[in-house]
Residue, then its C-alpha position, 0 to 999 in steps of 0.5 A: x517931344x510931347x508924347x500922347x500914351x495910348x494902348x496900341x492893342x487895347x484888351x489884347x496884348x495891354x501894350x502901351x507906347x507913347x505917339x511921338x509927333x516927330x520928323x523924318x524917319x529912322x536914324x541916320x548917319x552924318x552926310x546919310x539922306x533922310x528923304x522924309x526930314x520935315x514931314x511928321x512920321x509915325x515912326x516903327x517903334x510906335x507901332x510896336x514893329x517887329x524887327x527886320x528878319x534876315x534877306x534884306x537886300x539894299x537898293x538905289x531908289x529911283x522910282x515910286x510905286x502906289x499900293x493898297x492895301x486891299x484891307x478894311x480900316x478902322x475909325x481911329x489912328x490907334x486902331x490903324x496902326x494896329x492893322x499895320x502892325x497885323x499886315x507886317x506879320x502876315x508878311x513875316x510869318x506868312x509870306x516869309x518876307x525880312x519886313x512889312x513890304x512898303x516903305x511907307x504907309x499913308x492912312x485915312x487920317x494922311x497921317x504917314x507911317x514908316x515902314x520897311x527901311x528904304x535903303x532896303x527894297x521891298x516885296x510884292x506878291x506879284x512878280x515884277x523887278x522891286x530894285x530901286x523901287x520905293x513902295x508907298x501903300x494907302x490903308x484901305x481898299x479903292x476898287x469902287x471909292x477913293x481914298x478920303x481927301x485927308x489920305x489922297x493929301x498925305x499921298x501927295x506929300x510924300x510922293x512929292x517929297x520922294x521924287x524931290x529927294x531922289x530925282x525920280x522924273x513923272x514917268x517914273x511915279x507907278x502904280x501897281x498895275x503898271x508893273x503886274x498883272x494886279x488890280x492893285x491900288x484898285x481902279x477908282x484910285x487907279x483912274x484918279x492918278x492917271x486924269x492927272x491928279x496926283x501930278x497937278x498936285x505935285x507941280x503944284x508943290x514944287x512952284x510953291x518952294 
C-alpha cells in the first residue's frame, strides 16, 4: 500500500502520517460485515483520532441519516481532515460525547472519511431516537449552496452502499430534519434530496450491479 507523507496540523502539532489509499474501514473479525469493503476510505488513524472514550453503546443499523456539518472547509484534503480531527474533540471535550458523532464523513473533494464505529450508535445535539441509525455527515454548510458535485457524488456512493449492505428500504434514508427540530443539512441540500435526486442516483447503481 503506497503511502503519501503529509504533515496533517502543519506549524502546529508538526504531526506527519502517511495517507493510505485503502479499502473498507476499520478491522473485522472472520464472518463480521465491512459494509464500506471495495469503497476507498480515509481511515481513524489518518487523521490522528483520538480514541473512543467510554459510553458507547452498540446497535443494529437499519436507517440512514444525512447531516452537515455546519463548519467552514478548507481547499485541500490535508486541511479537512484536520477540521475533522477539531469537530471530534469538540464533541469529546465539549459535548462530552464517547467519539466523533457520525459515522462517516464525506468531504468536498467525495473523498469518505471514517468516523465513529458503526457497531456504535451516534450523537445528535438534537433530541431524537439515534438506535439503529447510521450518521453520515457532508463537510461543509448547505443553507443557501449545495455540496460541489465531487462531494454530492461520494454521498451517493456510500449511501447507496449502506442501504445495500443493511437493507435499509428509501423511506428509510433521512435527513436531519426529518427526525428533529433542526435546519440540518441546511435547506439547499434538504431540497435536493427531497426532488428525487439522491434516490434517481441510488437506483441508478443498483441497475448497474
Amino acid at each position: 500500500m503506497k503511502l503519501q507523507s503529509f504533515c496533517i496540523v502543519p506549524g502546529l502539532l508538526g504531526v506527519c502520517l502517511g495517507l493510505a489509499s485503502r479499502t473498507g474501514s476499520l478491522a473485522f473479525a472472520a464472518g463480521e460485515i465491512d459494509p464500506l469493503e471495495g469503497i476507498p476510505v480515509i481511515s481513524r488513524s489518518d487523521w490522528n483520532a483520538s480514541p473512543p472514550g467510554i459510553g458507547r453503546v452498540m446497535h443494529q443499523p437499519r436507517d440512514l441519516v444525512i447531516h452537515h456539518t455546519e463548519t467552514p472547509v478548507a481547499s485541500t484534503i490535508e486541511g479537512n481532515l484536520v477540521r475533522i480531527r477539531n469537530i471530534q474533540s469538540y464533541h469529546q471535550e465539549e459535548k462530552k460525547w464517547p467519539d466523533i458523532a457520525y459515522h462517516w464523513i464525506v468531504t468536498p473533494s467525495g473523498r469518505i472519511v471514517e468516523g465513529r464505529d458503526w457497531r456504535y450508535r451516534g450523537d445528535s445535539g438534537t433530541r431524537y431516537d439515534l438506535d439503529g441509525r447510521l450518521l453520515v455527515v457532508l463537510l461543509g454548510q448547505f443553507g443557501q449552496s449545495l455540496p460541489p458535485p465531487s462531494q454530492w457524488e461520494g454521498l451517493v456512493r456510500i449511501t447507496a452502499r449502506l442501504a445495500s449492505r443493511f437493507s435499509v428500504p428509501e423511506d428509510r434514508i433521512f435527513v436531519h430534519s426529518d427526525l428533529a427540530q433542526t435546519d440540518c443539512p441546511g435547506q439547499a441540500l434538504k431540497e435536493k434530496i427531497e426532488s428525487g435526486d439522491l434516490l434517481r442516483a441510488i437506483r441508478q447503481i443498483e441497475s448497474s450491479r
